[in-house]
C-alpha positions in Angstrom: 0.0 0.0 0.0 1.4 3.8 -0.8 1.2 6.8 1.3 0.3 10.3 -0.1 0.6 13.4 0.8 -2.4 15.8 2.4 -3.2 18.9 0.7 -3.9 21.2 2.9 -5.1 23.8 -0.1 -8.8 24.3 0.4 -10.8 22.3 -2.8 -14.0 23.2 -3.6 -14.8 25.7 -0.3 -14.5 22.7 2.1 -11.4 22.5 4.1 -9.2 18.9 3.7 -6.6 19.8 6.1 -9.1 17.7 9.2 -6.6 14.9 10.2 -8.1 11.5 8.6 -9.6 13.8 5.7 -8.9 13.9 2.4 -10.0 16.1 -0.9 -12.8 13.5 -1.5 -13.9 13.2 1.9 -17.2 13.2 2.1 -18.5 16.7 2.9 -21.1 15.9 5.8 -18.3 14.5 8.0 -16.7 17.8 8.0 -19.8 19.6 8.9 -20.8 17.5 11.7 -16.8 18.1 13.2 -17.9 21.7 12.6 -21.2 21.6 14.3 -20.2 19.2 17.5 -17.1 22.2 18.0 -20.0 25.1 18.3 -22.3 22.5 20.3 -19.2 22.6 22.8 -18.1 26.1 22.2 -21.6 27.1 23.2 -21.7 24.5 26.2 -19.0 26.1 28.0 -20.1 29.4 27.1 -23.8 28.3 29.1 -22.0 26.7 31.6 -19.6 30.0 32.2 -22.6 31.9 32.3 -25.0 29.3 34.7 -22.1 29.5 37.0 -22.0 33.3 37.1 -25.4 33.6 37.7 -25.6 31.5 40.2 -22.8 33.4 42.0 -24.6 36.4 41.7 -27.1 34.9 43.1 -25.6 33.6 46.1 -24.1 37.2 46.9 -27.6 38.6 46.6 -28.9 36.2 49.6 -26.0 36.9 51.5 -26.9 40.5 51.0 -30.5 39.8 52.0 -29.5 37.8 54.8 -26.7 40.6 56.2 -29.8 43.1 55.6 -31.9 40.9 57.8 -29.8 40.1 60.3 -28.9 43.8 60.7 -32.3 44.4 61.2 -32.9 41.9 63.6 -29.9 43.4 65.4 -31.5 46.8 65.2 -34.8 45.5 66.5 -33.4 43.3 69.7 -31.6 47.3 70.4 -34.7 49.1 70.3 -36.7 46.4 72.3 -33.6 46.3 74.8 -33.4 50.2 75.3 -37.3 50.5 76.0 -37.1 48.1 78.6 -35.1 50.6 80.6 -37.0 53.4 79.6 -39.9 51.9 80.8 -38.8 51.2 83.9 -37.2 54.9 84.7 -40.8 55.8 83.7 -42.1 53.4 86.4 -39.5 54.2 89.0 -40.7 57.9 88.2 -43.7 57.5 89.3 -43.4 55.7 92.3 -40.9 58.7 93.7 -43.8 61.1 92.4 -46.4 59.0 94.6 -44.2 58.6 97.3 -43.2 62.4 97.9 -47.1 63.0 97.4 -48.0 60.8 99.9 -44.9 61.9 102.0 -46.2 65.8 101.4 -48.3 66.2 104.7 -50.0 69.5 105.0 -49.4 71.7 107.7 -51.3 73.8 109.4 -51.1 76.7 112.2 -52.7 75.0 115.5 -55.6 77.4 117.6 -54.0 78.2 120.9 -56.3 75.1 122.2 -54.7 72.4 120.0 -51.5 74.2 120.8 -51.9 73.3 124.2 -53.1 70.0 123.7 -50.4 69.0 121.8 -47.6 70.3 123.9 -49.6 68.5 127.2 -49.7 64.8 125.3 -46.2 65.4 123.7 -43.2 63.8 125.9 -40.4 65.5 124.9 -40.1 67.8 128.3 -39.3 63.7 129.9 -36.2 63.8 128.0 -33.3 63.8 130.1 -30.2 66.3 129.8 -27.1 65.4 128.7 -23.8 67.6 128.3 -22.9 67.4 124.3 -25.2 64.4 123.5 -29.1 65.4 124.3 -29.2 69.4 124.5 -31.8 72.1 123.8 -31.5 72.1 119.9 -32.1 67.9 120.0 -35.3 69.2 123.1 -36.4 72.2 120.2 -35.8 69.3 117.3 -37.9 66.6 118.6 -41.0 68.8 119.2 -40.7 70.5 116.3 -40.9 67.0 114.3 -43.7 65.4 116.9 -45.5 68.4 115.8 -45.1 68.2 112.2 -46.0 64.9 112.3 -49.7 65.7 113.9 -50.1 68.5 110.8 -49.4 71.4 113.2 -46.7 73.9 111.9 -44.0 74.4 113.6 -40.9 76.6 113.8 -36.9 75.8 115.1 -36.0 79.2 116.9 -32.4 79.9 118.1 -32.0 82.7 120.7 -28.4 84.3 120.0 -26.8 85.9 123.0 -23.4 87.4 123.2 -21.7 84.0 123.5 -23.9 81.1 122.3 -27.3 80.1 121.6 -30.4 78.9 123.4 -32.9 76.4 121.0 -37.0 76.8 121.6 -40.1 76.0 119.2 -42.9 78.5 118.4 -46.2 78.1 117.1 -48.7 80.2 114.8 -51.9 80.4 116.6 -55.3 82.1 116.7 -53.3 84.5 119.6 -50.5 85.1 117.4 -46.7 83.8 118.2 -46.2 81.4 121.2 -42.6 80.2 122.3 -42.6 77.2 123.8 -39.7 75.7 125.9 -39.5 72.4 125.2 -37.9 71.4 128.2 -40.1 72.5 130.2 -43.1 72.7 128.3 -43.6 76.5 129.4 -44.8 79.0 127.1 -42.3 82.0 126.9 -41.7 85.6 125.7 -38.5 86.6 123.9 -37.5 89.8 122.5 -34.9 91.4 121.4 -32.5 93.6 124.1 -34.8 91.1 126.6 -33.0 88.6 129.2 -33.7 84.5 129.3 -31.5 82.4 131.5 -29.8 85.6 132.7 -28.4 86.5 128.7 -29.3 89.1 127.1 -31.1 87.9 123.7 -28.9 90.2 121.0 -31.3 88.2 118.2 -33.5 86.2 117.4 -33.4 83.5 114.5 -37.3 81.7 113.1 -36.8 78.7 110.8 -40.2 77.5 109.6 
């Protein structure tokens, strides 16, 4: 058997230099060669573009899902900081009720419930002691007993030259009474006046 050469010149249109064909090749095989190459071509070309959208497709639901999940994030915040807020509002009003309730109205006694209160209040028992129970704890005490019943009542200081001398006074229907709280005595101070042998140089009210 003899071997002969390829032509690779082009013969008739239709290309011969395919390995295996000749110039008298039948033309169809050529063209199915031809068409199975485009078939592929165009596979990878679908594939290449299945695969990209697909991709895109997965970065959009992770976009979703990071939107979602931000807003979830967002939401548990807002419901966390209300809690709070809620409860300051709460704790609000419970100080508002409680200084309400606390808020006792005070009035000026009559000279009657003046002496009423001073005769049932024990504060005069109290005993005396040097630095520890003195006049101003003797003028405290009544002041808040009083205070406590609803009767208004005022801390007064009598200043001498050296020191100070601590009594109540009340409002009443016959005007300013000092008490001494000690002794449950109603007094009368006045300026450029003597109590306890010193002379009162003034005289201080605290309501």
């Amino acid at each position: 058997m003899s071997l002969r050469k390829i032509d690779n010149k082009p013969s008739g249109g239709i290309p011969t230099g395919s390995p295996g064909l000749g110039q008298n090749a039948f033309p169809g095989v050529w063209l199915i060669q031809h068409f199975a190459n485009g078939v592929l071509t165009f596979e990878i070309k679908s594939l290449a573009v299945l695969f990209l959208g697909i991709l895109l497709l997965s970065l959009s639901c992770v976009f979703d899902n990071d939107t979602a999940w931000q807003e979830t994030i967002r939401t548990e915040i807002t419901e966390s900081l209300a809690v709070p807020i809620q409860r300051v509002s709460s704790l609000e009003g419970v100080l508002s009720s409680g200084s309400s309730s606390q808020a006792t109205q005070l009035k000026n006694p009559t000279f009657q419930e003046l002496r009423d209160f001073i005769l049932r209040d024990p504060t005069n028992r109290n005993k005396f002691v040097l630095n520890q129970y003195e006049c101003r704890h003797f003028a405290t005490d009544v002041n808040n007993n009083a205070e406590t019943e609803g009767l208004r009542c005022a801390f007064v200081l009598l200043c001498y030259d050296r020191g100070q001398h601590a009594v109540v006074a009340f409002e009443t229907d016959r005007g300013l009474v000092y008490i001494e709280p000690q002794t449950d005595a109603a007094i009368h101070p006045e300026v450029g006046g003597e109590y306890q042998g010193k002379e009162i140089k003034e005289i201080l009210t605290a309501w």
